[in-house]
N, C-alpha and C positions, 0 to 999 in steps of 0.2 A: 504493500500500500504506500501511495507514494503521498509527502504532506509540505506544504511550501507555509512555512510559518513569516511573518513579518516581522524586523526588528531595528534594534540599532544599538550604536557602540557609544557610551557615556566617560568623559573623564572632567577634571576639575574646570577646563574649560568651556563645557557646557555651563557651568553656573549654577543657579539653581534650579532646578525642575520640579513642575508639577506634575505627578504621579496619576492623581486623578485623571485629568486630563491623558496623559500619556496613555495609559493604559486602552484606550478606545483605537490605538493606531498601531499599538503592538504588541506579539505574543511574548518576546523576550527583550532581554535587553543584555550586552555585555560589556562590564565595567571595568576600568582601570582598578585594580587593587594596588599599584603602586608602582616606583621603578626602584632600579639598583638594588646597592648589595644589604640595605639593612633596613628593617620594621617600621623604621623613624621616616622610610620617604616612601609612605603611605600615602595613598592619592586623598587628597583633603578633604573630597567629597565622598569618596569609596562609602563610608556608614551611613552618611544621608540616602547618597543611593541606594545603596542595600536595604537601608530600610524600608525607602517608599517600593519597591518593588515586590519587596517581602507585605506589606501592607496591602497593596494592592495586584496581591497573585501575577506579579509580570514574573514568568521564570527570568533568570540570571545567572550570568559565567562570568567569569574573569580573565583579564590577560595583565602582564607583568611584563612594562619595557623593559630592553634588557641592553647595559653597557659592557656584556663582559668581555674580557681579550683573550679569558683561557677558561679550563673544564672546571678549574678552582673555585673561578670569580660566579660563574655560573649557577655552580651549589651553591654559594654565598646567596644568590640572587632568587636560589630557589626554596632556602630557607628562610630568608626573608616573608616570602611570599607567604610559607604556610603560618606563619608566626600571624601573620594580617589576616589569612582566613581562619584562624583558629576559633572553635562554636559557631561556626556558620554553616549555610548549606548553600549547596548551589546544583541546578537544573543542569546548568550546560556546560561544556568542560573548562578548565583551566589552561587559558592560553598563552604561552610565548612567545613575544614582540620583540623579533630582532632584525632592524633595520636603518642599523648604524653602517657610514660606510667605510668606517675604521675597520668593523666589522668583515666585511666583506673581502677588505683591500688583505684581510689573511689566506683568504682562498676557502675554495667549496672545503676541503677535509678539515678543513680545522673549523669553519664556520658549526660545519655537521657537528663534529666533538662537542663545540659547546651547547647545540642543541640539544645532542643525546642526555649530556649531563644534565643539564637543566629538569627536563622531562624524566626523564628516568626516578630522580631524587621524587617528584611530587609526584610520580604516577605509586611508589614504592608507599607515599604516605598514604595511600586510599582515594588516589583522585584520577578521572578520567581526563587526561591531558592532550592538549593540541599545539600546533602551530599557528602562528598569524602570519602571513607572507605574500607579497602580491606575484603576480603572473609570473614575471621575469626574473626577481628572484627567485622562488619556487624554481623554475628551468634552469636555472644557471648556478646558483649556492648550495641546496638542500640535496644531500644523496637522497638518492632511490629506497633504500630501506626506510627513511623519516620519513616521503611522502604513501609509504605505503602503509606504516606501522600507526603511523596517531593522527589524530582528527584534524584537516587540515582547514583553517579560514583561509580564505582565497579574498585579494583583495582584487578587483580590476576594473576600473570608472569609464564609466562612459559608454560601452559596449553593451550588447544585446544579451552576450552570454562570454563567460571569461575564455579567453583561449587556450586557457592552461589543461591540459588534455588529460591531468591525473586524477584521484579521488579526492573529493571535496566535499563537507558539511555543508559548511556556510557560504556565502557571498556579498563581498564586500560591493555593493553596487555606485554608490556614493559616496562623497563625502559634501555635498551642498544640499543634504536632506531635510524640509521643515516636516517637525511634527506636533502637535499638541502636546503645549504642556515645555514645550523646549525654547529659548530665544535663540536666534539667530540659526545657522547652518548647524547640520549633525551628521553623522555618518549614518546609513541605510543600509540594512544588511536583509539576504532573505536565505532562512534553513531550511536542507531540506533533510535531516535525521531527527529521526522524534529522540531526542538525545535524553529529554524529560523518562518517557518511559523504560528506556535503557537504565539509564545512573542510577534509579532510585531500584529499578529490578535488580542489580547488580549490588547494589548496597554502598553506593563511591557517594564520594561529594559533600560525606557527612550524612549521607541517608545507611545508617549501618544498624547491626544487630541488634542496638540497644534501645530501639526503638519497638518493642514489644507492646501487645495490646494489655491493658490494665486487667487486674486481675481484681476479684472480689474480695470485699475485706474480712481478713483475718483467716485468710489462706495461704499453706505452704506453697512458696513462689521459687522456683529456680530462673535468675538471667545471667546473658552473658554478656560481659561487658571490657570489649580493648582486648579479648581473647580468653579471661579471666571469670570464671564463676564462682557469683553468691547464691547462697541459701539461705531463707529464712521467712518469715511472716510478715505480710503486708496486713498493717492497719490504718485506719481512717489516721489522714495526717501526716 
């Protein structure tokens, strides 16, 4: 069954947004969690956002600029990240934004290296992870095993359909998109994986084991919780 969800991609630069509003123009939305190698350069709006989306049932993912030069800086950047998602959940996957052209100017094998690290670290922490990457990167930086292994954002403006000829989630279509609820320009995205019913089937994103149905009070209750099992008696309270 094939499903073309509508959405778009939020960072501090948007401003403020009304959620309300937004929600009548899109099914998800995905946000900046932050850039670089530490917790502190958290995207300023990341919570706001998060919230009004979590308030108003817009599913949501995140992507994480990334300045790294090596496999190191990468983990740094990917620990960062789960530090900022930590008690949250998210619908859609966790994406890696690298499109620096420091970056680049290392060459496809080493670009890939810091890819793998990056994703590899937060797919290990329970997350379903992707790449952000437009046409031409994607063809010319990204080996063949990244585009084929984890969920790819394709950016590529202006066109009918991206020309980038490999597997793709999402699609970057704009970046001068208005929608309710947003001032000025925003980036326009449209999915085509029900990535919602996946993550949460699979237990990723913070949708995990411990989220069992309530039990009646003052019954012996086993859960399991981080891999680790209690026993005991649930009562009112």
């Amino acid at each position: 069954m094939s499903i073309k969800l509508k959405g778009c991609d939020l960072s501090v630069y948007q401003g403020s947004v009304d959620f309300t509003r937004l929600k009548d123009d899109v099914q998800f939305s995905i946000l900046r969690a932050g850039y670089g190698k530490t917790a502190a350069q958290k995207d300023k709006n990341f919570e706001a956002y998060y919230n009004g989306c979590e308030r108003n049932k817009i599913h949501c993912g995140v992507y994480w600029y990334s300045y790294a030069m090596d496999e190191d800086e990468a983990r740094q950047e990917a620990k960062a990240c789960l530090e900022v998602l930590k008690g949250k959940r998210f619908e859609f996957p966790i994406y890696y934004d690298v499109e620096e052209k420091k970056q680049f100017d290392l060459g496809k094998e080493k670009v890939s290296a810091i890819i793998r690290a990056f994703l590899e670290t937060v797919e290990a922490a329970g997350y379903w992870v992707g790449l952000y990457s437009s046409t031409s990167v994607l063809n010319t930086y990204i080996a063949q095993d990244i585009k084929d292994r984890y969920a790819i954002w394709c950016a590529h403006w202006g066109v009918n359909k991206p020309t980038y000829s490999g597997q793709y989630g999402i699609w970057q279509y704009s970046e001068k998109g208005r929608l309710s609820g947003v001032t000025g320009n925003v980036d326009l995205d449209e999915c085509y994986v029900d990535y919602p019913a996946l993550i949460v089937a699979k237990g990723l994103n913070g949708y995990n084991e411990a989220e069992q149905p309530a039990q009646p009070d003052g019954v012996e209750v086993v859960l399991t919780i981080g891999g680790k099992t209690y026993k005991g008696t649930l009562k009112e309270g």
